[in-house]
N, C-alpha and C positions, 0 to 999 in steps of 0.2 A: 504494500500500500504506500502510494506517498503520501509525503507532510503535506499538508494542508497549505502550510506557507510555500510551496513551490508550485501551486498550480495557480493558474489564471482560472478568471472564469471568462466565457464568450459565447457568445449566441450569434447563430447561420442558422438559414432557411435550407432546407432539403425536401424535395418531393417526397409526397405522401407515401407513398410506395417505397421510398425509399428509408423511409425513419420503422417501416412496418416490417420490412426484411430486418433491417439493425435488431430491432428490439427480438424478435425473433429469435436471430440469433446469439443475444445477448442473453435471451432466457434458458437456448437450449445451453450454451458454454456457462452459464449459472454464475453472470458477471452481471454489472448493472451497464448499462448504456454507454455513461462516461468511459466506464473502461473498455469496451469494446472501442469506443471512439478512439480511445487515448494508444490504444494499441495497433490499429489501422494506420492511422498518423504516424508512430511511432517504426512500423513496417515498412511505410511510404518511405521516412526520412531515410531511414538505412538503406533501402536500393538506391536512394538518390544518391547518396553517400558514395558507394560503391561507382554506379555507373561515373561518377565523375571520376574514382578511382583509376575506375579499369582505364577512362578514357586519358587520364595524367599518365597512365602505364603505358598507354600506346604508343603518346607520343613521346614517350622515353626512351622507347624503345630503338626507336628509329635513327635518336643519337646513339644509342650503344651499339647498333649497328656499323654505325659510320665513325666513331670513335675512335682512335685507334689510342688514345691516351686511354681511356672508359676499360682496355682491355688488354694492356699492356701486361698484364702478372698473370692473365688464362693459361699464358703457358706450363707455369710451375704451380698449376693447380691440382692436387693430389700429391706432388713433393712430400716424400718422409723427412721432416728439418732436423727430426729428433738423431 
């Protein structure tokens, strides 16, 4: 549960049918609404998270490809130093 002092409160319109799905499934997973809302949201933000990720990964990528400082030591990678 979180602290009371860390949530907002806010109010959005949603079609009928759509606050009727929510709640539905809000009764069958035996959570109240909020949390269902909070965790959709919360869902959302992590893929957003990610795809900006993956997409920072991409174009990373494409220097270390072309790098040739980025990949200078690959050679002595597996080296026993010991």
């Amino acid at each position: 549960m979180l602290a009371k002092n860390n949530l907002k409160r806010i109010q959005f319109l949603i079609p009928k049918n759509q606050k009727e799905f929510l709640d539905s499934v809000a009764q069958k997973e035996g959570i109240s609404f909020s949390a269902l809302v909070r965790t959709i949201f919360a869902q959302y933000q992590q893929n957003m998270l990610e795809q900006e990720l993956t997409k920072t990964a991409c174009s990373l990528y494409d220097e270390y490809e072309t790098n040739q400082e980025l990949v200078a030591f690959t050679a002595i990678d597996g080296d026993d130093f010991a």
